[in-house]
N, C-alpha and C positions, 0 to 999 in steps of 0.2 A: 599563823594569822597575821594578815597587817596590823605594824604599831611604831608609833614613833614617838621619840620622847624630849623632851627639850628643857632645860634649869634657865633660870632668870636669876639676876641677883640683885637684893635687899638692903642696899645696907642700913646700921640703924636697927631691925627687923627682928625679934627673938622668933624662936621658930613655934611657942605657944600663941602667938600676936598670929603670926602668919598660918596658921592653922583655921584660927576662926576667922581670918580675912578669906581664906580659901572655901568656908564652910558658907559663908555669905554669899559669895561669888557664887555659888552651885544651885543658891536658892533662885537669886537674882534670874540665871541663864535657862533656871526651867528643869535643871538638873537635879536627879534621885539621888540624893545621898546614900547610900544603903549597907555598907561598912566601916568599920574604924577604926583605925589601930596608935600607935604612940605616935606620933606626927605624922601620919594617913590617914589621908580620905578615899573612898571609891565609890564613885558614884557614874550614873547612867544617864545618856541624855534621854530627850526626847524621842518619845518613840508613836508612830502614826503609821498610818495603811500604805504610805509611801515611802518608808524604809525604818531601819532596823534601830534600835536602841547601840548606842558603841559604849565600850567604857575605859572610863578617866579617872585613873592612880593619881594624885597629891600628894606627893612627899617634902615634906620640909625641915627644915634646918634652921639653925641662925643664920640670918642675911642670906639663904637660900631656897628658892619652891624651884623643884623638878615637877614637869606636868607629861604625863604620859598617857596616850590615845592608843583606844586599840580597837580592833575590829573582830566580834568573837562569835559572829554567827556562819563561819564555813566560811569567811571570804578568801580568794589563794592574792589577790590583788587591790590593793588602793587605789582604782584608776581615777575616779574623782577626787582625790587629795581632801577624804573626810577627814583624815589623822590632821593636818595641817590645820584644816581649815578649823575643828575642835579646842585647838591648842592655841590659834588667834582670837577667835572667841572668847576662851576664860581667860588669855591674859588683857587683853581690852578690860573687860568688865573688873578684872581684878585691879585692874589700875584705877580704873573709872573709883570703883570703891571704895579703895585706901586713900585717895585724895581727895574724896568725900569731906564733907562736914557731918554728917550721919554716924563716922565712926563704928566703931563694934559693936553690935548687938551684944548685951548679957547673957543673955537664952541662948547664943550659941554654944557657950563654953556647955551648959547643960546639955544642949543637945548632942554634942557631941560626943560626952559619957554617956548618955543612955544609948548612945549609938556604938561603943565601944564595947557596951555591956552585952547589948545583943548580939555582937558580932562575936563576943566571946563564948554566949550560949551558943550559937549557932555553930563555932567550929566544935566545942564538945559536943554537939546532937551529931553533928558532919563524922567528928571522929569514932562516935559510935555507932553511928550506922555502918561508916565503913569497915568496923571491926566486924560486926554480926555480917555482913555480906561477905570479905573478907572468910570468916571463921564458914562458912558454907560454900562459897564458889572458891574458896584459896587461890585468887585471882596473883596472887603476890608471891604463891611457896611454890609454884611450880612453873616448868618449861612448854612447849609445844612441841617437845620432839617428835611424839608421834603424830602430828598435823602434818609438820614438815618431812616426813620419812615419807608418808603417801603423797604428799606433793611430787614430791620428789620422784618416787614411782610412776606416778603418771608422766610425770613430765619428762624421765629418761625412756618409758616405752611412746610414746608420744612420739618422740626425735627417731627412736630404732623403727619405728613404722611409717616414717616419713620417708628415710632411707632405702625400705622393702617397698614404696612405690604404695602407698595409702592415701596419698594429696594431702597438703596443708587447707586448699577451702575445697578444690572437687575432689568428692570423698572415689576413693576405689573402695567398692564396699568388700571385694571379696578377698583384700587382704585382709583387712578387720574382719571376717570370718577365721580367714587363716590364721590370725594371731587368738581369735578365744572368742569371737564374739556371742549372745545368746543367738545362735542359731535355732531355727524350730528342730529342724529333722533330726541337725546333726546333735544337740543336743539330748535329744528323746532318747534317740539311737545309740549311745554310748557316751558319748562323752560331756558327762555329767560335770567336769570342770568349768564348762563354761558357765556354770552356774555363777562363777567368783572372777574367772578371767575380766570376762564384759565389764566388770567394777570398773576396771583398770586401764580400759584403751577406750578412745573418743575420737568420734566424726568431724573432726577438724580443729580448726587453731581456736575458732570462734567459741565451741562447743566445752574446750578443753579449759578457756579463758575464762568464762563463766561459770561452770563448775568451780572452778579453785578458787576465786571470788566466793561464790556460794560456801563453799565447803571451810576456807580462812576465816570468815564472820560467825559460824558456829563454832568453830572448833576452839577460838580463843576464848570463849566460855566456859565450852563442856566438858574441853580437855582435861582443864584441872580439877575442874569440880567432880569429874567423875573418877579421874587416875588412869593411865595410860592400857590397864588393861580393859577396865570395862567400858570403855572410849574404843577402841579401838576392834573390841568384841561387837560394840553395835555397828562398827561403820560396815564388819563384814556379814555380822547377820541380817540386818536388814537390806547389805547389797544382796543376798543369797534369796531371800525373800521377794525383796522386789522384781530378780530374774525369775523365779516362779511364778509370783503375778502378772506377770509381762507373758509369759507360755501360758498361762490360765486365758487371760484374755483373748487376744490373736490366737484363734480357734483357726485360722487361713495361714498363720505361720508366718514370724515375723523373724527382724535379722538386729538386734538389740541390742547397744552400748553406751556404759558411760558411769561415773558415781554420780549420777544425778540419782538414782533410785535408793542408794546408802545417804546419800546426803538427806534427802528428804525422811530417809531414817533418824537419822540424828537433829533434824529438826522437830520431829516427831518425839525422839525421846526431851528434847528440852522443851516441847508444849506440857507433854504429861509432867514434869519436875516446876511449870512455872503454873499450873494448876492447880497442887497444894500449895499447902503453908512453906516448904521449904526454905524459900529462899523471899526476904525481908520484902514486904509489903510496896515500897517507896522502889524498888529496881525492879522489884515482880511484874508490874503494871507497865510501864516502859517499854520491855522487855516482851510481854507478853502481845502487845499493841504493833510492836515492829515485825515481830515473829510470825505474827498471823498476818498480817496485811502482807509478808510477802510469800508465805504460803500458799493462800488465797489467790493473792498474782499470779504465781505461779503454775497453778492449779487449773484456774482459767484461760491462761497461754496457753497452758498443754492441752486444749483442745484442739489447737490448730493442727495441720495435717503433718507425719512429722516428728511429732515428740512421742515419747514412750508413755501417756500418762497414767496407764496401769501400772510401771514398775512406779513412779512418782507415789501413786496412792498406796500401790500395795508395801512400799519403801516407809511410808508415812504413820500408815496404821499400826505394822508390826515394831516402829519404833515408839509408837505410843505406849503400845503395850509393854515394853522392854523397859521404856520408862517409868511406865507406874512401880514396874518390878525391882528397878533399879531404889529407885526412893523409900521404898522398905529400908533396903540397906543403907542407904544416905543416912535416913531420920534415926535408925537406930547405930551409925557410927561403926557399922560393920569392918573387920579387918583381918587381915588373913587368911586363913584358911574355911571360914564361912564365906568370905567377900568370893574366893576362886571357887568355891561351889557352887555360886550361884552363876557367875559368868559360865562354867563349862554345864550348867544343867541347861542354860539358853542355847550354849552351843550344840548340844545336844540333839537339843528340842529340830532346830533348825538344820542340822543333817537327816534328822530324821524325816522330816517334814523333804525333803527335798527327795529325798529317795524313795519314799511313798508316793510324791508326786511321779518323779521318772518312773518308779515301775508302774504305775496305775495306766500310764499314759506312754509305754515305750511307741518306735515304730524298728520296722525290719530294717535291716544292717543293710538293706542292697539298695534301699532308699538314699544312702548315705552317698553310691558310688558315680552319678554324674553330678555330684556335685562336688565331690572331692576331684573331681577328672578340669571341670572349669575351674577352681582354686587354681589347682600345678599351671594352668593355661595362664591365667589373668595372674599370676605371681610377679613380680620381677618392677623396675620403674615402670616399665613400657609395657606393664604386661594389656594394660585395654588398651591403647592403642595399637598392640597386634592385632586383636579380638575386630578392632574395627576394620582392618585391613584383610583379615581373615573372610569377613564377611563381603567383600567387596572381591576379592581372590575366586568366593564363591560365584558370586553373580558374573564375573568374568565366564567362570568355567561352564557357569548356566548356556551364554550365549555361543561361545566359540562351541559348545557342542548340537545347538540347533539342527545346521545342513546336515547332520548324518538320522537327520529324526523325520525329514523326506524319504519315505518308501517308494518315491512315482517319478523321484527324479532322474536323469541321465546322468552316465559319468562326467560328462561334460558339464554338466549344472553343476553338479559335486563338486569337481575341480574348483569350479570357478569360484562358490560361496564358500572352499573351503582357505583359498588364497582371500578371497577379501572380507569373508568376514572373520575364520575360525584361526586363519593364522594370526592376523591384527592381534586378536583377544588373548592370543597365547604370549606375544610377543609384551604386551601392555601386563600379565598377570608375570612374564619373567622382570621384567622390572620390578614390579611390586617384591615381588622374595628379592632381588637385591638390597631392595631397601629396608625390608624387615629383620633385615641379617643383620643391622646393625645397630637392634634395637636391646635393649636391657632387658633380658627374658629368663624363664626358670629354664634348667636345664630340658626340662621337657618340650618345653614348645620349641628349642635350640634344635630339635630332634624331631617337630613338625612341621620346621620351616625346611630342615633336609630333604625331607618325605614329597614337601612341596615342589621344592627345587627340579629332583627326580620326576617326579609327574607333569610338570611342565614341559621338561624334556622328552618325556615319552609320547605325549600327546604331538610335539611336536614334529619330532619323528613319525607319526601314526597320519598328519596330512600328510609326509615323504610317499610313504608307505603307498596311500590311496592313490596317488596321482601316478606312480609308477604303476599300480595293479590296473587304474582305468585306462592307461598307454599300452603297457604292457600284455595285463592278461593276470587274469590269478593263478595260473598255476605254477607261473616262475617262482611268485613269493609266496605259497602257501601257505610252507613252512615260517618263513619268517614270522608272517603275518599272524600267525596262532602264538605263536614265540611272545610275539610282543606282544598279544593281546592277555595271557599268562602276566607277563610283568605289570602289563596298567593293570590289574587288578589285584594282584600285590598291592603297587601302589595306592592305591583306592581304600585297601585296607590299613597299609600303614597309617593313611590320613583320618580314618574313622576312628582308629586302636590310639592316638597321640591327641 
């Protein structure tokens, strides 16, 4: 926060004299006196609907006042030069003062003990409040290693998925399939991991940015006050939860990632903890006030089209509950080997609960297989950008086979729409595989764009073919002509089969 500080010297001046000339000065300027220590003052200025109270340290000495301005409500910048201009103020006035005829008030000197005195109650209430918050949220005995190990987590699968061709803001969704995401089918159908994977990988830079934000602002609370294991038992049970609730919902099948749904867990277990007695009355309330307002925000964003807001709630609930459960042990100071019984009967709870949901609710394993067939396709940096090319390859192959879907026409017609329309298109779709070939693709579609290659060629060959049979005669090429109609249907199938 901005602050700036500036000494003047006195001479002549004891620094008990210039104490109460400073104590004077604060009344005079409109200024709260409001602490005080053995030759300091700190007091606040003026404060109104058009800006902020600042405060002003007075330190003094013989033949010495240091005056220091500071700015304490969030500012990163002094652009108006209030430090300065604070600091010209009370030394005006304090000169103005001391060369007064008015001299020193009496009542200062009083005032300023009974102002030393409260400031001395106040730091013992201050130091015990901070003990009993302290002795409950152990804000002081312990680290964040396990905030930082899951950052960290996401943040190194984050980069290895940007790598595999996921996009930093246009998402490719069906790598984040391929890496774990809660998929409906593929989920139901076996692979019941993604119930915990999806915690762990996020829809872009944006998505990922926010989350860790969200999830650093609780975690520097709950981490310590809860202890690294039953911290870090909620961030996965309520992500496992909240991917259930997310399948429960989306009844049409959805494609789900992110800790926003463990997060909202763990904001959920510090609602249930700041709803009893727990934790000191004076933080409780703060705390409680910031917590919900951005729950609640939250909550009602996630209506918009988009967000997962079933795993958010189903995330939220089941960390309530986790929390009420957890504050038993809190209040009674649990340790040991009751404290991990309790953690693995949750964990328990919550395999279980996950595998009753899969099997209640599987689907068939063959449901699982075009869609694992477009993952291998859309894999790779480029892999939709093949996908879009592919599609366009198609509609090529749509046109350039039109003239052979005339039954009424001459060879001659034939000929002729087979040279200007059907060769163009073949010609236009062998470009396109040149240029796909040089795209960042999973080994299998390396092995679709072959298939393609070859098929373009054969079709190519296949106008040869017609224009020699309608000069010629079909019986010269009979054979050929069945020959290669055998391979483009090969080919036809290799393109189906990749």
């Amino acid at each position: 926060m901005p602050e700036q500080k500036q000494s003047f010297s006195y001479q002549g001046h004891d620094a008990h004299t210039l104490t109460n000339l400073a104590y004077g000065t604060l009344l005079q300027l409109g200024w709260t006196p409001k602490y005080a220590g053995e030759n300091i003052l700190i007091a606040y200025t003026a404060r109104n609907w058009k800006k902020y109270d600042d405060e002003i340290t007075i330190e003094t000495a013989d033949n010495n006042v240091s005056v220091t301005s500071k700015m304490v409500h969030g500012e990163a910048f002094d652009m108006m030069g209030k430090n300065k201009k604070h600091i010209s103020e009370f030394i005006a006035a304090f000169e103005k003062l001391k060369s007064s005829q008015a001299g020193i008030n009496t009542d200062w000197s009083e005032a300023i003990n009974q102002l030393m005195q409260q400031t001395a109650v106040a730091a013992t209430e201050e130091v015990k409040q901070a003990e009993e918050i302290n002795k409950v949220m152990n804000l002081s005995g312990s680290n964040l290693y396990g905030t930082y190990a899951i950052i960290a987590i996401n943040a190194i699968v984050f980069v290895l998925m940007i790598i595999n061709g996921a996009g930093i803001m246009d998402v490719n969704a069906m790598v984040h399939i391929k890496w774990g995401s809660n998929f409906t089918t593929l989920t139901l159908s076996g692979d019941w991991w993604r119930l915990i994977t999806n915690v762990f990988i996020h829809f872009g830079v944006i998505h990922i940015v926010m989350n860790t934000y969200a999830f650093y602002t609780v975690g520097v609370y709950l981490e310590p006050m809860l202890g690294k294991t039953r911290y870090i038992a909620a961030y996965l049970c309520t992500g496992v939860l909240a991917s259930i609730a997310s399948l429960w919902w989306h009844k049409d099948g959805v494609n789900s990632a992110g800790a926003s749904g463990a997060i909202f867990g763990l904001y959920g277990v510090f609602l249930a903890l700041l709803f009893t007695n727990l934790i000191p009355k004076q933080m409780r309330t703060a705390l409680l006030q910031s917590i919900g307002i951005f729950v609640v925000y939250n909550l009602i964003y996630g209506m918009k089209s988009g967000v997962d807001n079933a795993a958010h709630i189903g995330g939220l609930v089941s960390g309530l509950i986790i929390g009420f459960v957890y504050y038993l042990g809190l209040r009674n100071e649990e340790t040991g080997n009751k404290k991990q019984m309790v953690v693995l009967g949750i964990a328990a709870i919550t395999i279980a609960a996950a595998f009753y949901y899969l099997d209640t609710n599987k689907v068939s394993k063959d449901a699982r297989v075009p869609i694992l067939n477009e993952i291998s396709t859309l894999s790779g940096k480029d892999g939709e950008k093949f996908l879009k090319k592919y599609n366009e390859f198609i509609e090529m192959q749509d046109r350039a086979m039109k003239p052979f879907h005339d039954s009424l026409q001459t060879d001659a017609e034939l000929s002729k729409k087979l040279n200007e329309i059907s060769l163009p298109e073949w010609n236009k779709a062998e470009a396109l595989v040149i240029e796909v070939q040089n795209y960042q693709v999973s080994e299998k579609t390396k092995k679709k764009i072959e298939a393609m290659k070859e098929y373009v060629r054969l079709r190519k060959e296949q106008i040869i073919m017609v224009e020699k049979i309608a000069n010629e005669g079909m019986e010269k090429y009979h054979e050929q002509y069945d020959e290669l109609g055998k391979k483009l249907n090969q080919a036809v199938d290799n393109l189906d089969r990749l």
